[in-house]
N, C-alpha and C positions, 0 to 999 in steps of 0.2 A: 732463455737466459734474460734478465732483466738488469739493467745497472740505473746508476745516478752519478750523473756529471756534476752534484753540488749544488746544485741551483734551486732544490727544494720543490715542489707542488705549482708556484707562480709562475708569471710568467716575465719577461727581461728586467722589465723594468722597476720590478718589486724583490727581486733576488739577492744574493750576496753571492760572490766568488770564493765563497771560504772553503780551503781545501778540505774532503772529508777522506774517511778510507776507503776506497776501492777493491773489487773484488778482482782477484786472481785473471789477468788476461786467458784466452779459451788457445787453447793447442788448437795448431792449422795446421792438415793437411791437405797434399795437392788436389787431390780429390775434390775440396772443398771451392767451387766455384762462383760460388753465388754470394753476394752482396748480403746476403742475411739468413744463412745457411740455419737447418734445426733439422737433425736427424729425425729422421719419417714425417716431416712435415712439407709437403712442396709449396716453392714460393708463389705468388700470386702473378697469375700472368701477367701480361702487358694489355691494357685496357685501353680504350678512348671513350670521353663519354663526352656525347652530345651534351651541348649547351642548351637548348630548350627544353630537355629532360630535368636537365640540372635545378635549373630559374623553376621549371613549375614544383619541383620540390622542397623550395627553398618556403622556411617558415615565413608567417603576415609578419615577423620586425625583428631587425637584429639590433642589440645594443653596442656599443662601440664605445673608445674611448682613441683620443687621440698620443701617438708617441712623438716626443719632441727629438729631432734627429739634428744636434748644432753641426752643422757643416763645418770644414776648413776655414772657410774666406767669415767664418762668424757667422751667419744667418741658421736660423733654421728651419728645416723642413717638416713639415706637420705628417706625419700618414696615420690613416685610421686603420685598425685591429678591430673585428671582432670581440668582446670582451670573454674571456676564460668561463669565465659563470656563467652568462647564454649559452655557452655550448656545451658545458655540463648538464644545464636544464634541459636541452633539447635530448641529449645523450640519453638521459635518466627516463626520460619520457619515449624515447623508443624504445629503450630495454624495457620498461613494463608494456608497452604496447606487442613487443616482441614476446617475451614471457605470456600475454592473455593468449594469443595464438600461436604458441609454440615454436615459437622459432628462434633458433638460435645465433646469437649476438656474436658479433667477429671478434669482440675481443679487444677491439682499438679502441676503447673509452679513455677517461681521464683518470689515472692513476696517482700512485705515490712514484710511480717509476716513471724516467725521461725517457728509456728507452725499453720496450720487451720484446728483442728479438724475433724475427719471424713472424712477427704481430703489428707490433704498433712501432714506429720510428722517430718520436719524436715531437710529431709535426703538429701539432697543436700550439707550440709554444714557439715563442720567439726567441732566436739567440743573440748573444753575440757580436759575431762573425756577420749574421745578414747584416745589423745596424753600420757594419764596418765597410760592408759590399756599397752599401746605397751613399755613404760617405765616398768611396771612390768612384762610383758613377756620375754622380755628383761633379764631382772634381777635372772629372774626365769631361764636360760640356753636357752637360743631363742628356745624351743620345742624344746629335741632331742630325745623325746619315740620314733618317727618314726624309729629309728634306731633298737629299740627291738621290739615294738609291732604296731599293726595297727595304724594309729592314726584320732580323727574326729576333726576335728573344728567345733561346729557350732555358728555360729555369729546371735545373735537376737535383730534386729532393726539396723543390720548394718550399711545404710547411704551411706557412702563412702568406709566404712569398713577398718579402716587405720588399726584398729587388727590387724583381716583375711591377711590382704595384709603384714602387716611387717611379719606374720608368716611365707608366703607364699615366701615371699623376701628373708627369711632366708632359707627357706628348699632348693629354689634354689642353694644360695651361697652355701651350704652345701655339692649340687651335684656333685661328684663327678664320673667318669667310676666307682671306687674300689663300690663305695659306692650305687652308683644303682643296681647292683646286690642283695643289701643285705640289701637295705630300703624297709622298707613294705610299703603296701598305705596306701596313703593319703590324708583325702576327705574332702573336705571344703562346711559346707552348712550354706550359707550366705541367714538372710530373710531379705526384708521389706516391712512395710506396702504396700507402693509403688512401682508398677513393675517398675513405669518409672525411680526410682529413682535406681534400679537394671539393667536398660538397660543404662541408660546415664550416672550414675557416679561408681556402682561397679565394675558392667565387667570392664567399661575402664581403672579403675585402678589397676585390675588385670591383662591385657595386658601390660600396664606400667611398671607395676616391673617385668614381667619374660621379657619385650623386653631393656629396661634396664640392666636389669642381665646379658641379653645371648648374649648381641650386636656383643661383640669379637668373640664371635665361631658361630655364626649362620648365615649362607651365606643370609639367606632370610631377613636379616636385614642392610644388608651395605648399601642399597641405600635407607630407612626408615627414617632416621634422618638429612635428606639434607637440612632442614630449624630448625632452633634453638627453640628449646620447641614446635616441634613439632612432632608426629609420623604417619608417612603418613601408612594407614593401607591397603596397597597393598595385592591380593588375595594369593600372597606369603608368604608374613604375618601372615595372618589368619591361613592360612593350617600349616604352622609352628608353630603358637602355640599350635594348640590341637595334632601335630604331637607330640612336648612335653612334653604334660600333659598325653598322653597315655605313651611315655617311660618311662616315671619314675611313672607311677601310680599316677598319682593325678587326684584326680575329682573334678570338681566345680559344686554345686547345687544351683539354685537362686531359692527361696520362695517366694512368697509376700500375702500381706492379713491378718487378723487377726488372733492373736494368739487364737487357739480354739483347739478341739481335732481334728478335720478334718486337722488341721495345724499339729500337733504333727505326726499323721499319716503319712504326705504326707513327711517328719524331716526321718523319717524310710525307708518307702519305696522309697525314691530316693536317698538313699545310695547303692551307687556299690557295687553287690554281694560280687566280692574280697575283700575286706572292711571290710565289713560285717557280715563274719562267724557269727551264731548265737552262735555256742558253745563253740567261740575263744573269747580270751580275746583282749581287746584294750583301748587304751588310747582315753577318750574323754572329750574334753575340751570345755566348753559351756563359749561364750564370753555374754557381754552386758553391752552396754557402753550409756547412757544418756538416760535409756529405762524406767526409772519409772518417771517422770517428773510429773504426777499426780495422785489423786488416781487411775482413770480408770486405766491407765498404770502400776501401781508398782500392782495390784492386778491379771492383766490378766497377767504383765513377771512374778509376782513369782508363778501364777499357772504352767505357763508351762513351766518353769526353773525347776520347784521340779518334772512336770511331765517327763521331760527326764531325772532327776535326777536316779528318784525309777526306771524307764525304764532301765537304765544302770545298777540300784544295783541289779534288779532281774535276771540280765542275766549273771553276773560272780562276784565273791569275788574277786578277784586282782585288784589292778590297778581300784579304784573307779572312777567316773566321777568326774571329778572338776567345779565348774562356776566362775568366775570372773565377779565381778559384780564394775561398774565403776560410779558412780554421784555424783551430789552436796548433802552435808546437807541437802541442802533445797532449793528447787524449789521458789521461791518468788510469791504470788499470785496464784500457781495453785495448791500446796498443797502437791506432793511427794518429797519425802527425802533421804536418804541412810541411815537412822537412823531408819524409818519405814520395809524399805526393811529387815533390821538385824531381827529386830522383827518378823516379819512375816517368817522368813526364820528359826528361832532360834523354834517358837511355831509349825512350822512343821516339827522339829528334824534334822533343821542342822548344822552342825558346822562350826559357822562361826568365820573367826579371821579378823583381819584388816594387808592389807599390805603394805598399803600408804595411809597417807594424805599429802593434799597440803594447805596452809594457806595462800598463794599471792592471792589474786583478790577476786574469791568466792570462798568458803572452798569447798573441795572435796575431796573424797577416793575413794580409790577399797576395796575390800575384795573376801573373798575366802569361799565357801560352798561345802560343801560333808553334804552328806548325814551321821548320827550316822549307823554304823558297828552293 
């Protein structure tokens, strides 16, 4: 099944919210477990992929453009994307590379469709809801527990992960000599559905904002940016960013595949021991931004939003886990809501407040869950 949420071919910031017609929501039955169920299709399991696998896979330049995100208090915040078109051109060029030696293509490329079912979820494109997430994080003190206690991100259905990355953009600006000493780690574990949507648009926009960031002080970057929105990813490059991500303690974890318990599992153990004290307390913040869109979806994210919720409450009383949870009212024709999510999330004890709505285009909020104490 494929739909369209309106928003056309582009990507956030070149779209319109103009409502179209929608296709018939899909009959659920109990049976129907999975977050993107397709009769005789099984969903893709729960992956972890290495980061240095990833980096040597990654193309010699990605092209980027920057999104203006106006904060509350007025200012704005810059984060770089990937551009739409490099990663069509990369796409098109594995499928004939794939087609010369026969092999067959997953099917996740760039469509006229936002979403196809049991295939592709999305995640090429920016929505929304994230731009509305990175606005309340924002708002919230740009994350500064790292400074006292351990801290997790984990981003579920990432995408592009504009979250993860404005968080990650701030904990940069943040770094200081004084201050590296005496920051704890800090691990980012970014899923989705799609690996390929974690190798072509998350990574790269994770290399964008620390090579952005660090342009001024980081020798291995002066001759990186010698064509305009572009970041040529010289073997210099590379090695300088996870040189990086090791000195200040930051780790980056990509997931992909279905939210299930095998997924939760794999949320755990590929969190860096240093991180990860079992009997040390830490700050962990569970993002999810445009992730309940139908019932499959809002039923399989708020199983396994509450499952690292209680996972976090039975391991220390301080410093609860937080989730921030980002959608529309209401999904038009496929049937998920942020009004369903509250409910669901409220009848399994937790406490949820509202911390933004948006009323321009199509309605939307975030909210915020913990678990009851």
């Amino acid at each position: 099944m494929a739909f369209s949420f309106g928003f056309g071919g582009n990507d956030i910031d070149t779209s319109n919210d103009a409502e179209i017609q929608q296709p018939a929501a899909p009959t659920i039955t109990p049976a129907q477990a999975g977050a993107f169920p397709v009769a005789g299709k099984p969903q893709l399991p729960a992956t972890r992929h290495d980061l240095s696998h990833m980096l040597a896979a990654m193309p010699s330049k990605i092209a980027y453009s920057l999104l203006d995100v106006k904060l509350d208090d007025g200012s704005v915040v810059q984060l770089p994307r990937r551009e739409l078109w490099d990663v069509r051109v990369q796409l098109m060029a594995e499928e004939e590379d794939n087609a010369e030696h026969g092999v067959d293509a997953d099917g996740s490329g760039l469509g006229t469709h936002d979403v196809k079912t049991g295939v592709y979820e999305g995640g090429f494109k920016s929505w929304e809801s994230s731009v509305d997430l990175v606005k309340v994080l924002a708002a919230q003190g740009k994350v500064s527990a790292a400074e006292q206690l351990p801290m997790r991100i984990i981003e579920l259905g990432c995408g592009t992960g504009l979250p993860s990355v404005s968080v990650f953009q701030w904990t940069i600006e943040a770094t200081t000599p004084a201050t590296t000493a005496i920051r704890q780690p800090t691990s980012f574990i970014v899923a989705d559905y799609n690996p390929t949507v974690l190798q072509l648009v998350t990574l790269p926009n994770f290399i964008l904002a620390w090579a952005l960031s660090a342009r001024e002080h980081t020798p291995a970057l002066r001759n990186a940016f010698n064509l305009e929105d572009e970041l040529e990813l010289l073997p210099e490059v590379v090695a300088a960013f996870q040189s990086y991500l090791i000195a200040n303690r930051i780790s980056l974890t990509f997931l992909s595949g279905a939210w299930s318990a095998e997924f939760i599992e794999l949320v755990y153990s590929g969190i860096p021991d240093d991180a990860t004290d079992s009997g040390a307390a830490a700050a962990t913040l569970l993002l999810g931004a445009e992730t309940i869109y139908s019932p499959f979806a809002l039923q399989a994210f708020t199983e396994a939003t509450f499952s690292i919720l209680q996972r976090e409450g039975a391991k220390q009383s301080t410093s609860p886990a937080v989730a921030l949870v980002a959608a529309k009212k209401l999904y038009f024709g496929v049937g998920g809501s942020l009004d369903d999510f509250v409910d669901q999330a409220r009848a399994r004890g937790g406490n949820v407040t509202t911390l933004r709505e948006e009323a321009d285009g199509v309605r939307r909020g975030v909210v915020k869950c913990i678990l009851q104490s």
